[in-house]
N, C-alpha and C positions, 0 to 999 in steps of 0.2 A: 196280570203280571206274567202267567205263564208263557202268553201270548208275546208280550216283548221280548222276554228272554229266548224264544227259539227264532225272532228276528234276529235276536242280536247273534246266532250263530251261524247268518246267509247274510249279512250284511254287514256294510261299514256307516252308513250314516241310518239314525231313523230318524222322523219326524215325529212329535207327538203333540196331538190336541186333541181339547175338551176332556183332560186328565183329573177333573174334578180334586185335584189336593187344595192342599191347605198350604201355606207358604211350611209348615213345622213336619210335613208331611214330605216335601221335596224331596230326602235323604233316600227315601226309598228309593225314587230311579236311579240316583249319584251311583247306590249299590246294587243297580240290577245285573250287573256283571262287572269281572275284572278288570276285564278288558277292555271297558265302556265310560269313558266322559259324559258327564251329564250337564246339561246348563237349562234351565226353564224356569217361568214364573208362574204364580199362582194371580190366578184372577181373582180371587178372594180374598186380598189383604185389608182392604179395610175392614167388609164384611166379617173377617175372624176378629178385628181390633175393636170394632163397635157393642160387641156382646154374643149372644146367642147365634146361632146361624140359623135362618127360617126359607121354607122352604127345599128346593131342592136344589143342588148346586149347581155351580154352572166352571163352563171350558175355563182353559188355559193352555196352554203352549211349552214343549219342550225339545230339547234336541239330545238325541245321543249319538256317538261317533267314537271311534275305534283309538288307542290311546296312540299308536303307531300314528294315526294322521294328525292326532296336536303336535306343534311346533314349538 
């Protein structure tokens, strides 16, 4: 997390995968900064609805970008 947060103050768009969350977990990047939109999924949506999680997790995808460039 630290790590995204000092991209997000040399950049305008980041890329993000294989962020290992949970779909209840997402909120966390939405608020990695103010100044930041967040949109991404969890590749783990069944696997959190089916029960238990086993194993070790796996990727997902997300984007963040500067609130100036949403339209």
């Amino acid at each position: 997390m630290s790590f995204l947060s000092e991209l997000c103050n040399v950049n305008d768009i980041i890329f993000v995968q294989e962020h290992w969350l949970q779909p209840s977990q997402l909120h966390l990047l939405n608020n990695m900064n103010d100044n930041f939109v967040f949109y991404g999924k969890s590749s783990m949506d069944r696997n959190v609805c089916s029960g238990l999680l086993k194993s070790r997790p796996f990727g997902a995808v997300g984007v963040l970008w500067r609130k100036e460039l949403a339209l």
